[in-house]
C-alpha positions as CSV (number, residue, x, y, z in Angstrom):
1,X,-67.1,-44.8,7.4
2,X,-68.6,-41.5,7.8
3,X,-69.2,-39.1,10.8
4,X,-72.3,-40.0,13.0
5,X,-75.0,-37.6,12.8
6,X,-76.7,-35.9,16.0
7,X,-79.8,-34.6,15.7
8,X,-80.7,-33.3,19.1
9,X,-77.8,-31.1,20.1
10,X,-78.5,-31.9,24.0
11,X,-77.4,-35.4,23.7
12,X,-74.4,-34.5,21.6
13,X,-73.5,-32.1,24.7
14,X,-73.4,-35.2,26.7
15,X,-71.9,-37.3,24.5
16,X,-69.5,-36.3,21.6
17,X,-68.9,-32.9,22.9
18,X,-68.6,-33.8,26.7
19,X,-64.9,-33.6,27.2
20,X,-64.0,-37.4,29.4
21,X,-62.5,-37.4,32.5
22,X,-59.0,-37.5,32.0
23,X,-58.0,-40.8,30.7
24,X,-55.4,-42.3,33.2
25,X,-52.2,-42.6,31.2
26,X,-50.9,-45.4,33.3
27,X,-54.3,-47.2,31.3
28,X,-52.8,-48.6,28.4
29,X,-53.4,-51.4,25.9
30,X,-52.0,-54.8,26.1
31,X,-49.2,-54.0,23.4
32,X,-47.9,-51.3,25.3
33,X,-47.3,-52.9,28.4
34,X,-46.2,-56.0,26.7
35,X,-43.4,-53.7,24.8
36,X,-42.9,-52.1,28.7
37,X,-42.0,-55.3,30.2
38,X,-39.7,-56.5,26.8
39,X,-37.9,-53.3,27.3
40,X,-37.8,-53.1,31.5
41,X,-38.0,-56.8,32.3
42,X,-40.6,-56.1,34.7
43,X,-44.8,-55.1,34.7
44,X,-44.4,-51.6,34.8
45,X,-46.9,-48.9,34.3
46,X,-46.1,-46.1,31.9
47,X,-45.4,-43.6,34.6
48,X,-42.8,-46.3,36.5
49,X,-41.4,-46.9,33.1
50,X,-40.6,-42.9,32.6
51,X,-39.8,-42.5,36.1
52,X,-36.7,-45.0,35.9
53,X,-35.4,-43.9,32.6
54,X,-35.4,-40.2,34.6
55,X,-34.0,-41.7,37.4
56,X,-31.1,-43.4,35.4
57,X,-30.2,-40.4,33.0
58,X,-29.8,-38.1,36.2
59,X,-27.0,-40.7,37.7
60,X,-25.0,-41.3,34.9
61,X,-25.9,-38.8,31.8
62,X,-24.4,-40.0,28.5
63,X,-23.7,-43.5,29.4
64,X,-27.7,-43.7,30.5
65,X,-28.7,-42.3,27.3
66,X,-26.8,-44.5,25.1
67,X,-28.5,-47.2,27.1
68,X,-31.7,-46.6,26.6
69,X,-31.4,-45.4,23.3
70,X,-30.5,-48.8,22.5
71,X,-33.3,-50.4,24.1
72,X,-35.9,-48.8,23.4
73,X,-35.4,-46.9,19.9
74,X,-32.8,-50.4,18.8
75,X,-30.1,-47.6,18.1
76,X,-26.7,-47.9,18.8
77,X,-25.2,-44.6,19.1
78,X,-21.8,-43.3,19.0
79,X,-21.9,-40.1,19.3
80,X,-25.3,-38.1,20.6
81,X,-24.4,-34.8,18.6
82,X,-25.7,-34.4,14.8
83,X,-22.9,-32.5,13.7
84,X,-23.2,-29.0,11.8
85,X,-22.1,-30.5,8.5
86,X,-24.6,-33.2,8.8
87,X,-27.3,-30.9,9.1
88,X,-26.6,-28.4,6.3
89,X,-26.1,-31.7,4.0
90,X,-29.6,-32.6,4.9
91,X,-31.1,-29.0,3.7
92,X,-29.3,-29.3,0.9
93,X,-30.3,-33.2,-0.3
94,X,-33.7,-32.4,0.2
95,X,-36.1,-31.8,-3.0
96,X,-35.9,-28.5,-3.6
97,X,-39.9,-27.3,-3.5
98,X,-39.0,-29.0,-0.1
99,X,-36.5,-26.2,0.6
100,X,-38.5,-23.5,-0.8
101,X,-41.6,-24.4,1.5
102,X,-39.7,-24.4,5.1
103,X,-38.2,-21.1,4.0
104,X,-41.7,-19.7,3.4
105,X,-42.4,-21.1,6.9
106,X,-39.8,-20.2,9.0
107,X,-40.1,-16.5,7.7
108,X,-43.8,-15.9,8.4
109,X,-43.4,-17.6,11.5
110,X,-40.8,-15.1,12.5
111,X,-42.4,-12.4,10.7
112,X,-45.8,-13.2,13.2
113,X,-43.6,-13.4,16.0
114,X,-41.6,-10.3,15.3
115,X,-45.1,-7.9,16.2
116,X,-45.8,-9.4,19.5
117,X,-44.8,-6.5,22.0
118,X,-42.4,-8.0,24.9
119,X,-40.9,-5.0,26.2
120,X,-39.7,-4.0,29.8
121,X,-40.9,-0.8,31.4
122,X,-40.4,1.3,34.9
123,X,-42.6,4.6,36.1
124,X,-41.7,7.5,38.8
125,X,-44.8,8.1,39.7
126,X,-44.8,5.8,43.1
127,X,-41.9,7.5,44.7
128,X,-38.4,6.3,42.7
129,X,-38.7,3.8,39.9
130,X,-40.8,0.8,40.0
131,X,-41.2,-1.6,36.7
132,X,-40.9,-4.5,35.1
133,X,-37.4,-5.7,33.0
134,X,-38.2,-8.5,30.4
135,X,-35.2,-10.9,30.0
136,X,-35.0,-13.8,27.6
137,X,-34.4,-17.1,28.7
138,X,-30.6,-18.8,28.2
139,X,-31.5,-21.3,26.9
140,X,-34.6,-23.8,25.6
141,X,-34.8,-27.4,25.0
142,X,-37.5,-28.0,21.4
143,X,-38.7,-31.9,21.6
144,X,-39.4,-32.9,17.9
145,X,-41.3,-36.0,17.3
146,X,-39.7,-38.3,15.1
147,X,-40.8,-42.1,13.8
148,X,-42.6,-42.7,11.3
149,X,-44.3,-39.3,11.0
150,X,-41.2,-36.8,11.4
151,X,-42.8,-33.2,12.0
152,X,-40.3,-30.5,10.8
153,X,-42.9,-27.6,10.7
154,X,-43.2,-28.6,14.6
155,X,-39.5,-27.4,15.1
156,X,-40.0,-24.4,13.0
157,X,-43.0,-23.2,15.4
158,X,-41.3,-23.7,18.9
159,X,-37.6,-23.1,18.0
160,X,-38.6,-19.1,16.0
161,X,-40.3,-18.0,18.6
162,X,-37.6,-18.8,21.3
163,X,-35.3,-16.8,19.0
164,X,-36.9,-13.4,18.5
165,X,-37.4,-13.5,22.1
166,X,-33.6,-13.4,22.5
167,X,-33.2,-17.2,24.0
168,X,-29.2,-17.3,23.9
169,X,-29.2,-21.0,22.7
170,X,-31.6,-23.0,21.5
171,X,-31.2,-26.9,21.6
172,X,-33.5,-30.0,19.6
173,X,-33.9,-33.2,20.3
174,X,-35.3,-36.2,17.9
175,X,-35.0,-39.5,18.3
176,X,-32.8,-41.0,15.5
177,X,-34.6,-43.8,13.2
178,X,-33.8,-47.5,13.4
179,X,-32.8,-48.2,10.0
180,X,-29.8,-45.8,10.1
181,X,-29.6,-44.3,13.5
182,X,-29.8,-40.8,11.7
183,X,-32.8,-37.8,12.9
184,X,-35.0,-37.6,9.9
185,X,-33.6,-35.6,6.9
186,X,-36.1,-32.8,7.0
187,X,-36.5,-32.4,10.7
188,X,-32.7,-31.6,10.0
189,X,-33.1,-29.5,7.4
190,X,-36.2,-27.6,8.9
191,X,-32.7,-27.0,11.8
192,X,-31.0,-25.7,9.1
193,X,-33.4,-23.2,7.8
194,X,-34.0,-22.0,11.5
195,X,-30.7,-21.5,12.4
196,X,-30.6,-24.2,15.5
197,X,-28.1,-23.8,17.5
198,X,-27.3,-28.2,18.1
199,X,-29.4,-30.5,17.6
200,X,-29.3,-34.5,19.4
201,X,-30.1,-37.9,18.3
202,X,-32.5,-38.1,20.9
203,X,-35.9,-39.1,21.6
204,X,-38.4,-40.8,24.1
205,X,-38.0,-40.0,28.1
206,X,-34.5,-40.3,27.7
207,X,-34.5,-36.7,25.7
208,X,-36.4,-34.9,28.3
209,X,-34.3,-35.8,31.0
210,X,-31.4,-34.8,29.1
211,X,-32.7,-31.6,29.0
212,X,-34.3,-31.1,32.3
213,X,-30.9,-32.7,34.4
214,X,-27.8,-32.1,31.7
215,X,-25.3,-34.5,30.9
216,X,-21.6,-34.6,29.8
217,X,-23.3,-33.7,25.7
218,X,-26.4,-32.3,26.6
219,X,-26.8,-28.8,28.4
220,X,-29.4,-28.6,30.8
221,X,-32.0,-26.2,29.6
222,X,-34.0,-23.3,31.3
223,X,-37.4,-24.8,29.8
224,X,-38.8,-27.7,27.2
225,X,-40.7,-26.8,24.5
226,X,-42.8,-29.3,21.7
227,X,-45.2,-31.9,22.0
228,X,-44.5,-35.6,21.8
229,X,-46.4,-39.3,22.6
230,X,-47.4,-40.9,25.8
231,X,-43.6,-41.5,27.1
232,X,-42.6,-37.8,26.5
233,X,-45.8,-36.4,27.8
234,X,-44.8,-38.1,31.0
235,X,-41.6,-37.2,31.4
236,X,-42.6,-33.7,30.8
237,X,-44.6,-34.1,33.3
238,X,-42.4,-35.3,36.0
239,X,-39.7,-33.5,35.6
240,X,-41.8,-29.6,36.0
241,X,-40.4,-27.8,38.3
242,X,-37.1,-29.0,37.5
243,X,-37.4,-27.4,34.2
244,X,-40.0,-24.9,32.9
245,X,-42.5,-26.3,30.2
246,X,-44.2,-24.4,27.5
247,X,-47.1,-27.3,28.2
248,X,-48.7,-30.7,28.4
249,X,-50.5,-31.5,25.0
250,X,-52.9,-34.1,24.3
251,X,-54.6,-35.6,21.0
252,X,-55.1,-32.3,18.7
253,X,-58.8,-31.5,18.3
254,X,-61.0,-29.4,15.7
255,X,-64.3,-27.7,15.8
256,X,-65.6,-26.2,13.1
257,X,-69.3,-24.4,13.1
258,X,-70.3,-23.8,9.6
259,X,-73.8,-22.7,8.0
260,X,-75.6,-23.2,5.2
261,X,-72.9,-20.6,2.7
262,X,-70.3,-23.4,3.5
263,X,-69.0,-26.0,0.8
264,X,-68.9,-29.4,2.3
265,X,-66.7,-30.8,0.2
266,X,-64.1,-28.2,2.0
267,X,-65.6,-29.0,5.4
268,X,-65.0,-32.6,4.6
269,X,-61.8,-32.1,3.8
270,X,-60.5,-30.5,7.0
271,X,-62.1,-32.3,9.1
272,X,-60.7,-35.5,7.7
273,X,-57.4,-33.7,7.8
274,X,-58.0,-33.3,11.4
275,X,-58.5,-37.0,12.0
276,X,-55.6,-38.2,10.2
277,X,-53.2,-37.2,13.3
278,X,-54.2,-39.4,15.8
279,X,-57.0,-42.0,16.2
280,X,-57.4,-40.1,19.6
281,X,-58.1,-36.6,17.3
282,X,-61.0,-34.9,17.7
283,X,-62.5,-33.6,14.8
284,X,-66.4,-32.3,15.3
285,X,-68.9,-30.0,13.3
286,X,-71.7,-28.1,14.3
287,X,-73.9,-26.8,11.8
288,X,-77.8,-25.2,12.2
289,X,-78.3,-26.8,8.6
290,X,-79.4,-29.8,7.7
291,X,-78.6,-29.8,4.4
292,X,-75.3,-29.2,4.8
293,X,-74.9,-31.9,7.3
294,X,-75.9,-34.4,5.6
295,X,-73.7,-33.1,2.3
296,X,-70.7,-33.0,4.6
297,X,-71.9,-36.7,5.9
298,X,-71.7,-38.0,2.7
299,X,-68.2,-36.2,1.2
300,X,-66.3,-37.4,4.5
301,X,-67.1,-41.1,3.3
302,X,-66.7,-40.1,0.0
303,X,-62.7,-38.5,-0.1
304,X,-62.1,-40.9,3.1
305,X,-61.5,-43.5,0.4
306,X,-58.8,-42.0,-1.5
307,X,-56.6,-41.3,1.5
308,X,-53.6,-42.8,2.7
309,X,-54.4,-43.1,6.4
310,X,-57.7,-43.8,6.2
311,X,-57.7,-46.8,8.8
312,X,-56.7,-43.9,11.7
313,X,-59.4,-41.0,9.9
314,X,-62.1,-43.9,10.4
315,X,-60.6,-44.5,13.9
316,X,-60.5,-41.2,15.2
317,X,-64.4,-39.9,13.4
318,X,-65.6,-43.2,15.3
319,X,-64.4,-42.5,18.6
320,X,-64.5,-38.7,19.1
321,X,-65.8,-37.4,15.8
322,X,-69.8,-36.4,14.7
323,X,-71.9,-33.6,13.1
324,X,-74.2,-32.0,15.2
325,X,-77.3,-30.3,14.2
326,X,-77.6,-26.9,16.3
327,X,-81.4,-25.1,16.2
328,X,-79.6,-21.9,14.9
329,X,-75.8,-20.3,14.7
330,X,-75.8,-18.6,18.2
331,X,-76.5,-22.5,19.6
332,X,-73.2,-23.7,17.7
333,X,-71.4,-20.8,18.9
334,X,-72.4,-21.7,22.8
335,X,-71.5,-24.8,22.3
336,X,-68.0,-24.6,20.2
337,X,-66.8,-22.0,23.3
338,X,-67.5,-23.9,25.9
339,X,-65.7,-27.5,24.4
340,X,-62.9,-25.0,24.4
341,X,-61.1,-26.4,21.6
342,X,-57.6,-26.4,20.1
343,X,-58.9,-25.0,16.6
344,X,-62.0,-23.4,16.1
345,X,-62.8,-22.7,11.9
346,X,-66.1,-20.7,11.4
347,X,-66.3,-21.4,8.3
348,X,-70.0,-18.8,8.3
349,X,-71.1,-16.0,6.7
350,X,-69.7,-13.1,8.8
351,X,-67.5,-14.6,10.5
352,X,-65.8,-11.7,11.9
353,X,-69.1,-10.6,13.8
354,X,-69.5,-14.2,15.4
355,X,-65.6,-14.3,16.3
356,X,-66.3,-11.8,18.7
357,X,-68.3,-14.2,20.9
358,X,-66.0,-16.5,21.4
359,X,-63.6,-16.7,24.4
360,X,-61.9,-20.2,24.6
361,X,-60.0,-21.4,21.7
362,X,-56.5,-21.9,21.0
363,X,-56.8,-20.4,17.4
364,X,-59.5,-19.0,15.7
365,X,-59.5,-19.8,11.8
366,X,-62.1,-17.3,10.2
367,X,-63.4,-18.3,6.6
368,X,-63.1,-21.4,4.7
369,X,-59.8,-19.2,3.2
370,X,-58.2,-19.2,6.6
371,X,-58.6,-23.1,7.3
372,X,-56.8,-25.2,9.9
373,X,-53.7,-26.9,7.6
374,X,-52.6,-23.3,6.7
375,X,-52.2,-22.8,10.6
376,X,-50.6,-26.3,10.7
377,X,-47.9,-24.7,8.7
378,X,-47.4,-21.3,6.8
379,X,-50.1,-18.9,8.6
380,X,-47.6,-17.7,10.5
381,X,-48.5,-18.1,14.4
382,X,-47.5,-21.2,16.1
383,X,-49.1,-24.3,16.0
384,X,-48.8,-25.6,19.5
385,X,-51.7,-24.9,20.9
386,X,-53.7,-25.9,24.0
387,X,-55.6,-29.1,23.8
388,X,-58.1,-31.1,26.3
389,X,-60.0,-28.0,27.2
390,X,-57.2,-26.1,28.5
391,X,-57.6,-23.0,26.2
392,X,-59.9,-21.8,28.7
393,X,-57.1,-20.6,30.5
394,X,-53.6,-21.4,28.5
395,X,-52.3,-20.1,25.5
396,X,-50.6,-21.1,22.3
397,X,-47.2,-21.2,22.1
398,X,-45.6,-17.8,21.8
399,X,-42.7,-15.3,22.6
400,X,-43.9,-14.3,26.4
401,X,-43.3,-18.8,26.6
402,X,-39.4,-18.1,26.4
403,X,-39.0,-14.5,28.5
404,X,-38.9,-14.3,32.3
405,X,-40.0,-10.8,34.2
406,X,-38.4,-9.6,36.7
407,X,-39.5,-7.0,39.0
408,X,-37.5,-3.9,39.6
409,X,-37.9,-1.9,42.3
410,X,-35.9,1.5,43.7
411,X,-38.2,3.1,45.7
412,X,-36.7,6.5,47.3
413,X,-35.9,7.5,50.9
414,X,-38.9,9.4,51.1
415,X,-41.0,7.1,49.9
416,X,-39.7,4.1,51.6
417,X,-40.3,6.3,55.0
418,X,-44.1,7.4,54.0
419,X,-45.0,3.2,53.7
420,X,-42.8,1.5,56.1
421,X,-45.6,2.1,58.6
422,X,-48.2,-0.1,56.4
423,X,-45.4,-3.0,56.2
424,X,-44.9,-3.2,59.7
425,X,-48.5,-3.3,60.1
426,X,-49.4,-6.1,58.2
427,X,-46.3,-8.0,59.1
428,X,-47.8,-7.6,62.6
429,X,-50.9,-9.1,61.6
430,X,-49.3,-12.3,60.4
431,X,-46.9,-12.5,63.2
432,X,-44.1,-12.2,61.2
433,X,-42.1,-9.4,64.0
434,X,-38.6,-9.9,62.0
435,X,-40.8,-8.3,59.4
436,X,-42.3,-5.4,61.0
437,X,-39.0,-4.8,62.7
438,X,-36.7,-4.3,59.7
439,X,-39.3,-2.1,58.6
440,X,-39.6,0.3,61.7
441,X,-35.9,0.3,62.0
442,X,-36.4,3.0,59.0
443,X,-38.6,4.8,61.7
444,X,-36.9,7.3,62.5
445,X,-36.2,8.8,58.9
446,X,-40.2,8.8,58.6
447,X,-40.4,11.1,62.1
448,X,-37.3,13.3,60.6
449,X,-39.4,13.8,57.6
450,X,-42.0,14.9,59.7
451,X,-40.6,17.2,62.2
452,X,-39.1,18.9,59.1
453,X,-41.7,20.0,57.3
C-alpha cells in the first residue's frame, strides 16, 4: 500500500485536499448501530444514544453512572473514585525510562506554558479606571481516552496548562478497562506526575455528563477539556452551554510541504506516523519535486511493512492520504494554508522565510528536526489542536482556554456626567426609554458641571 500520486495539483484540490462536507455523525456503520441497539434495546442513532445516557446521568447521578458503566464499558464498579494511593502505586510500577519520559514532558509542557502572558490590566486615561481582571477558572474537567490505546501524554497537555493558569481543581476522567475495571496504569501515572487533583473511572457519554451536570462523586466543572471518539464528541457537543468546552476535535490531520533538500525516508516516516491514529487521519504531502515524490512513494510502502498497525496506516493513506505534485514551492504553500490543517511540517530549505506566509494551521513544525511526534509529546506546546479546517479561526489548546476576563469598570463622576448624554441617545434610538432614563437621571450633575466652570 503506498500513497496515491497526483500529478496535476488542480484535481488534488478537488479531491484529496477538498475538505468533505461534514460527515453526519448520526451516519454510522452497521456494527455501530448493531452495538447501539445491544446496549439501548432500541434503533437509535448515535446522537439519541448520547442524548439518553445525558438525560439519565442528570436524574439520578452516581446510580446512572454505574449503570451505564456497566453496559456499555461491561464494568462493574464499586466505587467511581481512583484513590490517591492507587495512583502514586501506578507511577511507581511503571518501567522506569517510562517515569523518566512523562517527567521530561510534563516539565516542558509547563515550562511552554509558563511564558504565555495572561495578565489583567486597568488605565486612567478614560475618566476613572477602566480594564480588564483575568481570573482563572475553579475548576476543569480533562477527558482522557482510554481502551486499547490509553493516551497519557493527552492528560499531560490539557491538565498543565489548566494549572499555570491558576484553575483551583482540576478533575480526569478515563474509562476503566474491562479486564480489571482499573484506568490504564500510565494514564494514572501521567496523573501522578501532573499533580491531578482526582481522577474517575469514567469514560464514554457517561463522563461528560458527569462533568457538565455533577453528581453525588463527581463535581460539576466550569469547562471540559480533551478529545475523545464518536460518543464523547457528542456529548460534548450537547451539553455546550451547560459547560464551557476547550473544543470539538475530529480525525487528526498532517500536511507536510517538503522540497527537493528533504529525505524521504523521514517524510515517510511521519507521515505514516500520522496515519497510524485513525483510519479517518489525514496525512498528505505536497512537494514541487518529482523526485522526491516518487522516493517518498516508494519508502511509505517500504517501512509500512514493518509496522504494527499497518492494517489502519493503509486505511487511513487510502481514504484521505496522497502526494501531490505542486509546479513550484509558493503553489504548496497556497494550497497547505488554505486546507488549514492541524499540523503543518515544512520540512524546506528556509523554512523560516516560508513560515511567514502561512496563516491557518494549528502548529507549525519548521525543519525535518522539529517534526510532528516531538509535538505529539515533549516539544512543549499542547497537542490539542484544531482539526477539520477550524484553525482558520480556533486555536490550540492553551492557558487563555482555562481563564475568564472580566471587565472592570469605575468610571468617575465627571466622566460619567460628560457621556451620559451619548447613552441616552442611543438608548433612544433602540427604544429602550428605561435606558435613556436611568442615564439622564445623572443630568443634572452634567449641567452642575457646566454652570460651574
Amino acid at each position: 500500500m503506498t500513497n496515491k500520486l497526483y500529478e496535476d495539483w488542480r484535481q488534488a484540490r478537488s479531491t484529496v485536499l477538498q475538505r468533505r462536507r461534514m460527515v453526519r455523525l448520526d451516519d454510522v456503520p452497521d456494527a455501530v448501530r448493531e452495538g447501539i441497539r445491544g446496549v439501548f434495546g432500541d434503533d437509535l442513532t448515535p446522537r439519541e444514544a448520547v442524548a439518553r445516557v445525558l438525560d439519565d446521568v442528570r436524574c439520578r447521578g452516581d446510580e446512572a453512572l454505574r449503570e451505564w458503566t456497566s453496559r456499555i464499558d461491561g464494568v462493574e464498579l464499586d466505587v467511581l473514585e481512583v484513590e490517591p494511593e492507587a495512583v502514586r502505586a501506578a507511577y511507581n510500577a511503571i518501567p522506569g525510562e517510562l517515569r523518566d519520559a512523562l517527567v521530561l514532558a510534563a516539565e516542558r509542557i509547563r515550562a511552554f506554558h509558563a511564558r504565555q502572558p495572561i495578565g489583567s490590566w486597568t488605565t486612567d486615561q478614560m475618566g476613572g479606571t477602566l480594564g480588564q481582571r483575568v481570573v482563572p477558572l475553579a475548576r476543569v474537567g480533562v477527558y482522557v481516552p482510554g481502551g486499547t490505546a490509553p493516551l497519557p501524554s493527552s492528560l499531560l497537555m490539557a491538565v498543565i496548562p489548566a494549572q499555570v493558569a491558576g484553575v483551583e481543581q482540576v478533575l480526569v476522567c478515563s474509562p476503566p478497562r474491562r479486564e480489571d475495571g482499573e484506568v490504564a496504569p500510565v494514564v494514572l501515572a501521567a496523573a501522578h506526575v501532573a499533580r491531578v487533583d482526582r481522577v474517575f473511572r469514567l469514560g464514554g457519554a457517561q463522563a461528560i455528563a458527569a462533568f457538565a451536570y455533577g453528581t453525588e462523586t463527581v463535581p460539576r466543572v466550569d469547562k471540559i477539556a480533551g478529545a475523545g471518539g464518536l460518543f464523547t464528541t457528542l456529548a460534548k457537543r450537547a451539553v455546550y452551554g451547560e459547560v464551557g468546552l476547550d473544543g470539538v476535535y475530529g480525525p487528526t490531520e498532517t500536511i507536510i510541504v517538503a522540497d527537493g533538500t528533504a529525505d524521504p525516508a523521514w517524510v515517510a516516516a511521519d507521515l505514516l506516523a500520522q496515519a497510524e491514529h485513525d483510519v479517518l487521519a489525514t496525512a498528505i504531502l505536497l512537494t514541487p519535486s518529482r523526485e522526491l515524490a516518487e522516493a517518498v512513494q516508494v519508502e511509505v510502502g517500504r517501512q509500512l511493512e514493518a509496522l504494527g498497525r499497518a492494517d489502519i496506516i493503509a486505511a487511513s493513506l487510502a481514504g484521505q492520504g496522497g502526494i501531490v505534485i505542486t509546479p513550484d514551492l509558493q503553489t504548496a504553500i497556497e494550497l497547505a494554508d488554505e486546507f488549514a490543517p492541524e499540523h503543518l511540517c515544512l520540512s524546506v530549505r528556509e523554512p523560516d522565510r516560508w513560515s511567514k506566509r502561512i496563516r491557518n494551521a494549528g502548529g507549525l513544525f519548521l525543519s525535518e528536526h522539529s517534526f510532528e511526534v516531538l509535538g505529539d509529546y515533549v516539544a512543549g506546546p499542547s497537542h490539542i489542536m484544531p482539526t477539520g479546517g477550524t484553525a482558520r479561526f480556533a486555536s490550540p489548546v492553551n492557558v487563555l482556554d482555562f481563564v475568564k476576563i472580566v471587565n472592570v469598570i469605575a468610571l468617575d463622576a465627571d466622566t460619567a456626567a460628560r457621556i451620559g448624554g451619548a447613552a441616552a441617545c442611543l438608548a433612544r434610538a433602540e427604544s429602550l426609554t428605561a435606558h435613556a432614563a436611568a442615564a439622564t437621571a445623572r443630568q443634572p450633575r452634567a449641567e452642575e458641571l457646566e454652570s460651574s466652570s
